[in-house]
C-alpha positions as CSV (number, residue, x, y, z in Angstrom):
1,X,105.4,-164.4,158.9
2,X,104.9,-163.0,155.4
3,X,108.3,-162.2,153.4
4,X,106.4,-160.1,150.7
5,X,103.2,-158.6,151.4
6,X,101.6,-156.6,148.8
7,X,98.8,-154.0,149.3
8,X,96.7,-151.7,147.2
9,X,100.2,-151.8,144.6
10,X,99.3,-149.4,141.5
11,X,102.0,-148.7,138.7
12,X,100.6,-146.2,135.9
13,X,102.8,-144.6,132.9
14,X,100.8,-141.4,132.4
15,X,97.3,-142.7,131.5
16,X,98.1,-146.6,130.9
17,X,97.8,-148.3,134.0
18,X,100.2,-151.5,134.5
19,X,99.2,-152.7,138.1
20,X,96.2,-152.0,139.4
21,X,95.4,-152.7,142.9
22,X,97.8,-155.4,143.5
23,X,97.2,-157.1,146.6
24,X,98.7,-160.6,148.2
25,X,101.2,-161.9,150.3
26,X,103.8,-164.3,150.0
27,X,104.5,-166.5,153.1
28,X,108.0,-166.8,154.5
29,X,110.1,-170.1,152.9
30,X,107.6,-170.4,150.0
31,X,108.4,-171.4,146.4
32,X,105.7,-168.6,144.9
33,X,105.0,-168.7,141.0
34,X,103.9,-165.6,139.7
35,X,101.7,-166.0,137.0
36,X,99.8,-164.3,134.0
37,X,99.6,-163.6,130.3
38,X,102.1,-161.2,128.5
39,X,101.3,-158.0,128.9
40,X,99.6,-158.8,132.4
41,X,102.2,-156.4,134.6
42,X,104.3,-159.7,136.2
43,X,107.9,-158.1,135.4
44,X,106.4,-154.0,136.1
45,X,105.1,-155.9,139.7
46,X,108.7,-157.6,140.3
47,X,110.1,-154.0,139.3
48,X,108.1,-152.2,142.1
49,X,108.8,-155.0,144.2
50,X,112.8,-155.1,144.1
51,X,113.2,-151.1,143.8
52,X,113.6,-151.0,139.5
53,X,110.7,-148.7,139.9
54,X,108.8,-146.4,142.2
55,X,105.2,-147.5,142.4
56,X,102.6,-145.0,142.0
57,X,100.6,-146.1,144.6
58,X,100.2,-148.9,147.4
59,X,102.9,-150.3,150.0
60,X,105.3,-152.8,149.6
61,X,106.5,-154.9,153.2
62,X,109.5,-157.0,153.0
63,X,110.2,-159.2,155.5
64,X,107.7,-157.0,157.5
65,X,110.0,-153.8,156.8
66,X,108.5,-150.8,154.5
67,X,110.3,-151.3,151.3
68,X,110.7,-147.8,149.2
69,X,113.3,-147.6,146.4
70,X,115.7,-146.3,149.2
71,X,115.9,-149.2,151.4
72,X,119.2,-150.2,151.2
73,X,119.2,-152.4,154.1
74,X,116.1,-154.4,152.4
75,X,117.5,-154.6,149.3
76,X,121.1,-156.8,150.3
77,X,118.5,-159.2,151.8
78,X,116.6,-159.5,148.4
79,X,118.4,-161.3,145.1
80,X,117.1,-160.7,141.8
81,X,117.4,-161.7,138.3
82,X,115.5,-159.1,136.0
83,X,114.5,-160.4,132.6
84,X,116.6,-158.1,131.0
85,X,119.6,-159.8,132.9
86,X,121.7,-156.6,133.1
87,X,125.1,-158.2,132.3
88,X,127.9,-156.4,131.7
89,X,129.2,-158.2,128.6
90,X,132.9,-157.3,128.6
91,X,133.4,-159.2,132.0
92,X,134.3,-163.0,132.3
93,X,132.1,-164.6,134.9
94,X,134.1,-164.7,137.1
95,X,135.1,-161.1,137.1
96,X,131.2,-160.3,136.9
97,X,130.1,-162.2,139.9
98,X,132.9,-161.3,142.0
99,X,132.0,-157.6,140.9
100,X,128.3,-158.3,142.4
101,X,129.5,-159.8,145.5
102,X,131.8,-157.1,146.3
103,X,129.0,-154.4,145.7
104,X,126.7,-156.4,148.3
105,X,129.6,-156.3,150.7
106,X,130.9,-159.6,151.0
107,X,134.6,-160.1,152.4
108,X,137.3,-161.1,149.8
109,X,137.9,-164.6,150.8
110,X,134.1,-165.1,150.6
111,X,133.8,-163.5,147.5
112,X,136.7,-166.3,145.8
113,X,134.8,-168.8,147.8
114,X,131.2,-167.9,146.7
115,X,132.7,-167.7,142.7
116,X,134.2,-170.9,142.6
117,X,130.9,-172.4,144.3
118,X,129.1,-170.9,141.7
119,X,130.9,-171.5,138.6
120,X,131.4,-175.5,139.6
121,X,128.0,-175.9,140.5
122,X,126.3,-174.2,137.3
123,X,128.6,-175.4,135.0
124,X,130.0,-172.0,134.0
125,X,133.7,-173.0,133.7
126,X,134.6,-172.1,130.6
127,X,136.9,-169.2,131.8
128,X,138.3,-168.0,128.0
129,X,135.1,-166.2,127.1
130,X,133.1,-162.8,128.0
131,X,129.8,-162.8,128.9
132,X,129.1,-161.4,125.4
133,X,130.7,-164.3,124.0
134,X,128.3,-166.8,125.9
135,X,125.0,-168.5,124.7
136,X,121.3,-167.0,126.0
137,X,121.1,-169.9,128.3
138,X,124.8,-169.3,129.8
139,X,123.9,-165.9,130.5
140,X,121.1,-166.5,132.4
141,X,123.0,-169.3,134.4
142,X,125.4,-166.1,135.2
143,X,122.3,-163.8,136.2
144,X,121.1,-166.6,138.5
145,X,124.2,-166.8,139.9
146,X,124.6,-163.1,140.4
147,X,121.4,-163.2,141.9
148,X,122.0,-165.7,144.7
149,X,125.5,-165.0,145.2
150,X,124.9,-163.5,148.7
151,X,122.8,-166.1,149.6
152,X,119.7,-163.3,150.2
153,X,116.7,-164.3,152.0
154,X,114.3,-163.1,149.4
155,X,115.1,-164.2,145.8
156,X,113.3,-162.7,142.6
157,X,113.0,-164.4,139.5
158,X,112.0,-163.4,136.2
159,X,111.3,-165.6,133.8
160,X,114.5,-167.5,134.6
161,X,113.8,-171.2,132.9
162,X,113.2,-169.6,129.2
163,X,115.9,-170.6,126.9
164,X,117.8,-172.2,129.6
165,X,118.7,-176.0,128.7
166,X,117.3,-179.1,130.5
167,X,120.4,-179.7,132.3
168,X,120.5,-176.0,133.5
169,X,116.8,-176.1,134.2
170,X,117.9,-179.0,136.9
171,X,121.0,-176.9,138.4
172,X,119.0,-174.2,139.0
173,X,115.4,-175.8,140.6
174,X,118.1,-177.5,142.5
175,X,119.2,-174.7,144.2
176,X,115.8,-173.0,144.4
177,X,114.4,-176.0,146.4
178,X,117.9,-175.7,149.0
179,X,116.9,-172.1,149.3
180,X,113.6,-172.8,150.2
181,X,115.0,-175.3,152.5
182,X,116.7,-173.1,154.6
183,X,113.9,-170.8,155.0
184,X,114.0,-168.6,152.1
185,X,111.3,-167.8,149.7
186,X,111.4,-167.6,146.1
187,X,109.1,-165.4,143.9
188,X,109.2,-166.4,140.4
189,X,107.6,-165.5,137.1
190,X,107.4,-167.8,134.2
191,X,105.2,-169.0,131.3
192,X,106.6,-172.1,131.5
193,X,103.8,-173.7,133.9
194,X,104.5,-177.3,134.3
195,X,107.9,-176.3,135.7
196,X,105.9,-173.7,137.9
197,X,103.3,-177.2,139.0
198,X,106.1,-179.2,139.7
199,X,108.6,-176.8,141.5
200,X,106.3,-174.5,144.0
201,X,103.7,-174.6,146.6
202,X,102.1,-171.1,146.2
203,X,100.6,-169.6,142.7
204,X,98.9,-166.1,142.3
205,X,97.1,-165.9,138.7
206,X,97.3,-161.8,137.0
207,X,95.3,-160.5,134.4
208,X,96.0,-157.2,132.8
209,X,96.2,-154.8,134.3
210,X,97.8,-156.5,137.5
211,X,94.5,-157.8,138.8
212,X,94.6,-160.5,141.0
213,X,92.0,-163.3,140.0
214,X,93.2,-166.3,141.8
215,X,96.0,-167.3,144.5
216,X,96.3,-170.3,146.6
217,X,98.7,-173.8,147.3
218,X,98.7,-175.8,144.5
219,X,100.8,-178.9,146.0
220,X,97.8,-180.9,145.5
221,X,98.6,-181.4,142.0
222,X,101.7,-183.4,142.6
223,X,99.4,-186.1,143.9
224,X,97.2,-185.7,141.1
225,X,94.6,-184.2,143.2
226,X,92.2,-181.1,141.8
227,X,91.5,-177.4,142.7
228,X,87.7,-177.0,142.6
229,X,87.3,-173.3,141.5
230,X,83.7,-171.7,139.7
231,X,81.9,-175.1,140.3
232,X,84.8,-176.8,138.1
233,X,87.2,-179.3,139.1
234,X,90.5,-178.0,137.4
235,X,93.7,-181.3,137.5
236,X,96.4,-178.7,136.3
237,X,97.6,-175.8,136.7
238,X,97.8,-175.3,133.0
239,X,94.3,-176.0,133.4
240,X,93.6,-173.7,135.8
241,X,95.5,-170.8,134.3
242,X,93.9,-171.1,131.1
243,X,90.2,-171.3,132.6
244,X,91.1,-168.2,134.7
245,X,93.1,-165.8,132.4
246,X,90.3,-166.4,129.3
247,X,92.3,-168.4,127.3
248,X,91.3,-171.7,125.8
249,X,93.3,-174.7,124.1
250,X,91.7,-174.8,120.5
251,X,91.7,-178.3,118.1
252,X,94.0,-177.4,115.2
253,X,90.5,-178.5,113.2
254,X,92.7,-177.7,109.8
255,X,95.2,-180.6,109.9
């Protein structure tokens, strides 16, 4: 069974078009990178794919439902954590993830239980400042946390590893791979591809304007193995991406 499936997805503002003709699915209990340059439509996808925006064209199926902006059902089984974070800075964390968990309808003894997990495991004890108050990195350990707090079955991610620190890098790929564990599937976005090599099994490569030019399981490179792709045998993702999206390393010939 497919947890996201994605056909014919079109997202235009007036005459720029953002997504065109996005199609692809995303198997059930998958760690999925999402990948492409900036400007490639990865976070205007993820918007018409968790309800941020209406799509101007194309179907959306999660977990084989019809997923609209209006699908409320849909959208307590889905977690996400926009780029933008959308934090609301005069909160503690506590007070902030508690907020969340009461709007997706948990009970108030799970709500204090589902806090306190939280907090302990991602390190976010330090109860004497706001969210404004916190570093770029402690915020987004409080988005992610947000974001999984109702333990959804589908979990979007948005560049969640930039300007988070090693150790929080660790926390949070440890609780991606329990998620995927139980049977829950990731999506993620990041340009921060050995991470994306090391920690999923699925890749789908964008270029601008949301075109699709390669997808597949890339769990051959943690034995060192090689995608063969255009006649060429590629030992990296980073490889791969580069080779795909036009992009080349250059020598820094001026040193």
């Amino acid at each position: 069974m497919d947890a996201i499936r994605i056909t014919n997805l079109m997202k235009s503002y007036g005459q720029s078009l953002a997504v065109g003709d996005l199609s692809l699915s995303v198997p059930k209990g998958s760690m999925f990178g999402f990948l492409g340059p900036n400007g490639s439509g990865k976070s205007t996808t993820i918007g018409c794919l968790t309800g941020l925006l209406d799509p101007s064209g194309g179907t959306v199926e999660i977990l084989g439902g019809r997923f609209t902006a209006e699908s409320a059902a849909l959208k307590r089984c889905m977690g996400v954590m926009p780029e933008t974070l959308g934090l609301f800075d005069p909160l503690y964390a506590h007070e902030f993830l508690a907020f969340v968990a009461r709007m997706y309808g948990l009970e108030e003894a799970d709500t204090r239980r589902r806090v306190t997990e939280l907090l302990a495991a991602l390190e976010l004890t330090d109860t004497r400042k706001t969210l404004a108050e916190y570093s770029t990195g402690m915020r987004k350990r409080v988005a992610f946390a947000a974001a999984v707090i109702h333990s959804p079955d589908v979990l979007f991610l948005d560049e969640p590893f930039e300007s988070i620190d090693p150790a929080g890098v660790s926390l949070m790929k440890q609780w991606l791979r329990r998620f995927t564990e139980q049977g829950r599937t990731v999506f993620i976005t990041s340009h921060v591809l050995e991470t994306v090599e090391r920690l999923c099994d699925r890749v789908a490569i964008i270029v601008k304007p949301g075109k699709l030019v390669w997808q597949g399981d890339i769990t051959v490179f943690a034995s060192d193995g090689a995608i063969e792709y255009d006649g060429q045998q590629f030992g990296s993702l980073e490889a791969l991406f580069l080779h795909l999206t036009g992009k080349k390393s250059t020598a820094l010939d001026w040193l």
